[in-house]
N, C-alpha and C positions, 0 to 999 in steps of 0.2 A: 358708296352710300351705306350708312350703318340700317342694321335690321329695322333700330328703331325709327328710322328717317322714312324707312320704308313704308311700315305698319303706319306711320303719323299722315300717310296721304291718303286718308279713308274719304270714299266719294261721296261727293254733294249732287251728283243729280238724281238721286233717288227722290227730295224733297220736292213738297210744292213748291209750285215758284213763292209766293209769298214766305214762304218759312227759307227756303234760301234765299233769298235775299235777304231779310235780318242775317240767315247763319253768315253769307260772307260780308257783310256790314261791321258783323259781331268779330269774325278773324279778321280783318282788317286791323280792328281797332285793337285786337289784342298784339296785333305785329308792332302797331304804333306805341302801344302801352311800353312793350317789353326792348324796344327800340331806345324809347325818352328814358325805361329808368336803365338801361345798361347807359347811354351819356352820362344821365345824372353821376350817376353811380363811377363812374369812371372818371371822370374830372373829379370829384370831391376826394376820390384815394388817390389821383396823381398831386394834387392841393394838399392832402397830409403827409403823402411823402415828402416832399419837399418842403415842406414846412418844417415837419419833422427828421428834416438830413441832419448827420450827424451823430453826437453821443460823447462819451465821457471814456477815456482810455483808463482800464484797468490792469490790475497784478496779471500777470501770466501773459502779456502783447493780445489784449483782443479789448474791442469797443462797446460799450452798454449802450441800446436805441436809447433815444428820445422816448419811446414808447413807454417805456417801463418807469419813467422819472415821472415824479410830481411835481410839474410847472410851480413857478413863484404864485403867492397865491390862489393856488387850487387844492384843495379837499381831497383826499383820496376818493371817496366818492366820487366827486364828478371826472377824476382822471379815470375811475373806472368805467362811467358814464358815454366818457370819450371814446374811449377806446372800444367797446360795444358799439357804438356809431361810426368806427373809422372799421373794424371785424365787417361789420355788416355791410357796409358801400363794397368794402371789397373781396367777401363773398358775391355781390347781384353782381361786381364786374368779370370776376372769376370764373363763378358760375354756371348763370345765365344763357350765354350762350351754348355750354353742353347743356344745361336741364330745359332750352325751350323746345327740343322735340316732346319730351314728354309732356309741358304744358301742352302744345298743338294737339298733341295725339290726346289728352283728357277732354282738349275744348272741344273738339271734334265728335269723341264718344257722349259727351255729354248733349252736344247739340242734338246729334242724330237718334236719341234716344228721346226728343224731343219736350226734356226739361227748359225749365224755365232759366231765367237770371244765371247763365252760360259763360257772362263776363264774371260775373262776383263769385260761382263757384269757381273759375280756373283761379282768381286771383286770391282766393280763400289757401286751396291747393300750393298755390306760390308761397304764400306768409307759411303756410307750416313746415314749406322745405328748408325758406331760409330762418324759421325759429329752430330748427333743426341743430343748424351752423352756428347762428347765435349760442346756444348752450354748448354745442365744442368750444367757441369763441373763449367763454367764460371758464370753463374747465383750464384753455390753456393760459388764460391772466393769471389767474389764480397759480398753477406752476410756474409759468414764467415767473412772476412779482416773489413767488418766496425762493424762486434760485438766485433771481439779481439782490433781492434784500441779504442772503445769508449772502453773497459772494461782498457786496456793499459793508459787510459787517467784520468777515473773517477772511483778511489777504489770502490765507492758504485754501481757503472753497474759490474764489474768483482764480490763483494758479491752476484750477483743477477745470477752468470752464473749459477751455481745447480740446482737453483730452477728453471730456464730455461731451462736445460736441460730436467728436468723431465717431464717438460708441454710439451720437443719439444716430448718426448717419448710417453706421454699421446696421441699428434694429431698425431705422427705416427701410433699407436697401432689403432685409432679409423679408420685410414683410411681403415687400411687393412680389417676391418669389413664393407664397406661400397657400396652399388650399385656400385658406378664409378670405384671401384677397381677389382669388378669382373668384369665389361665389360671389360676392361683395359686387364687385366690377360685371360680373354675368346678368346678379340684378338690375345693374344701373345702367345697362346697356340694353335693356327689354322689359319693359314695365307695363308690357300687354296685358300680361297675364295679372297683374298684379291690377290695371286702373279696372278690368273688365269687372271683378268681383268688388269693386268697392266704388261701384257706381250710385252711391244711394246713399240716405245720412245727410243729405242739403250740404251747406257749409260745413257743419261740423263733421262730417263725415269725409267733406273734402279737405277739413285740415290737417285731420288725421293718417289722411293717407297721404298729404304732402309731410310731415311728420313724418310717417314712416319710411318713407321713399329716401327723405335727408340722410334718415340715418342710417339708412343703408349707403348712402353717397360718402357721407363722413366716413363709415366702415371703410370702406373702400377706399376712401384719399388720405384718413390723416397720415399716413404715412410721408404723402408727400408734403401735408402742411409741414409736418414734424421738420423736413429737408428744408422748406419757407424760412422757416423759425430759425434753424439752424442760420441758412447762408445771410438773413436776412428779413426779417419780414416787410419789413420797409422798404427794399430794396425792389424798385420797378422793372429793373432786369429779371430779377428772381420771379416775383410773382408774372411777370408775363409768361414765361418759361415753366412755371407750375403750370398756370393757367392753358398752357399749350399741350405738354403734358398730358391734362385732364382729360382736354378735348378728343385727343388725340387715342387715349383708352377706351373714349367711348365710343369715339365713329369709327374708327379704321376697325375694317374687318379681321386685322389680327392686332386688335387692341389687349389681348394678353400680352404678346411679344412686347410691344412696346411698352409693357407696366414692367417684364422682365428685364429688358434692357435697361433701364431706367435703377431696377432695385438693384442690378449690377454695377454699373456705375457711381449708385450712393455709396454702394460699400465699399469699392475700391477709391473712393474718394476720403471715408470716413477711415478707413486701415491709412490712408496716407498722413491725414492730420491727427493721427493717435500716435504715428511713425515720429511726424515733426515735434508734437509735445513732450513726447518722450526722451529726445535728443534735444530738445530743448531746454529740458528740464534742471 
C-alpha cells in the first residue's frame, strides 16, 4: 500500500455520532460519485476509440488518427471541441483511479476539520485537477494539429514523422530517468503535506489546490502521454498500459523504479524506430 493510501485512512471515530454519520453518508457517496463517473468516463473513450479506428496512410509508411482530421461537415472549432471532450473522458478514466486516494484523503481532512459542504469542496478539488489536464490536453491539439497539418501539406515533413516519433520516445524515456520527474512523481505520491496547508479558501481554494496538484500530475506524466501520442492515442491497448503505468508509479513502494524501467524501455524502443527509419529511408 502506497504512503498515500495510507495517510487517506484518517479515523472517524473521534466524531460525534451525528457528524459521523453524515461524514460516512457523505464517503459513501463520494465512493458512488467517483465509481459512476470513472463508468461514464470509460465507456464514452472506449465509444470514441472505435468510432474513431482507423486513419489515412501517409509518405514515410505510418497512419494519421482520425483525431486529428476534420469530419465532413465539422468546423474546426467544434472538432476541437470534440476532442477536449474525448481528452477529458479519458483523463477521468486514466486518472481517477490513481488521484482518488487523494480526493479520499482531502474529503476526509476536510470533514474532520469539521467544514461544511464536504461533497462540493472535494468535487471542486476534482474539476481543478482535471482542468489541470484539460489545458495539457489543448497544448498537445494545438502541436499535434500543426505537425499533421505541415506533414498533410509537405510529403518530406510527413517522410520525417518516424524518425520523429522515435526522438519524441528517446526524450520521453530520458525524462522519466531524470531529477524533475522524481520530484514531480514524490509530489503526486504524497500530498499530505501539500492538502494540510491549503485547507481553507472554500471552493476556490479547493480548486486551486486541485489545480496545482494536476500540475504537478501532468509534470510528472507528460512524458508518458508524449509515449500515448506516440504509439497511439486512440489506441485502447496503449492507453490502458499508460494508465497502468501511472497507477503503478504512484502506489507501488518503489514507484521510482518502475517510472525508471519504463523511461528505459521508451528509449530503447525510440533508438529502434530512429534505427528502422533510417534504413528505411
Amino acid at each position: 500500500m502506497s504512503d498515500t493510501s495510507a495517510k487517506a485512512n484518517l479515523p472517524t471515530q473521534e466524531f460525534a455520532p451525528a457528524t459521523a454519520t453524515r461524514f460516512r453518508f457523505s464517503e459513501r457517496t463520494l465512493y458512488a460519485s467517483v465509481v459512476t463517473a470513472f463508468a461514464v468516463a470509460t465507456g464514452f473513450t472506449v465509444y470514441l476509440c472505435r468510432s474513431m479506428s482507423g486513419g489515412m496512410s501517409m509518405p514515410g509508411h505510418w497512419t494519421m488518427s482520425m483525431m486529428w482530421m476534420v469530419m465532413l461537415g465539422q468546423t474546426q472549432f467544434e472538432a476541437f471541441l470534440m476532442f477536449v471532450a474525448m481528452w477529458l473522458a479519458m483523463m477521468v478514466a486514466m486518472m481517477l483511479p490513481s488521484a482518488f486516494p487523494m480526493l479520499l484523503l482531502y474529503h476526509r481532512a476536510v470533514a474532520f476539520r469539521g467544514q461544511s459542504r464536504v461533497g462540493a469542496l472535494t468535487f471542486a478539488l476534482a474539476a481543478g485537477y482535471f482542468f489541470a489536464w484539460v489545458l495539457f490536453g489543448v497544448l498537445a491539439y494545438v502541436g499535434g494539429k500543426a505537425v499533421t497539418a505541415a506533414a498533410m501539406t509537405w510529403p518530406a515533413v510527413s517522410r520525417l514523422i518516424p524518425l520523429t516519433a522515435g526522438a519524441a520516445l528517446v526524450l520521453a524515456g530520458a525524462y522519466q530517468l531524470t531529477p524533475l520527474k522524481s520530484a514531480c512523481l514524490k509530489h503526486c505520491r504524497d500530498p499530505l503535506l501539500l492538502i494540510a496547508h491549503h485547507l481553507h479558501g472554500g471552493w476556490r481554494g479547493a480548486f486551486r489546490l486541485g489545480l496545482h496538484h494536476g500540475a504537478f500530475c501532468a509534470g510528472c506524466c507528460w512524458g508518458l502521454m508524449l509515449i500515448q501520442f506516440v504509439l497511439g492515442v486512440m489506441n485502447l491497448v496503449v492507453m490502458v498500459a499508460v494508465a497502468a503505468i501511472i497507477a503503478l508509479e504512484k502506489v507501488l513502494a518503489r514507484g521510482e523504479l518502475a517510472a525508471r524501467i519504463t523511461g528505459v524501455a521508451a528509449i530503447l524502443g525510440g533508438i529502434w524506430l530512429v534505427v528502422v527509419s533510417l534504413l528505411g529511408a
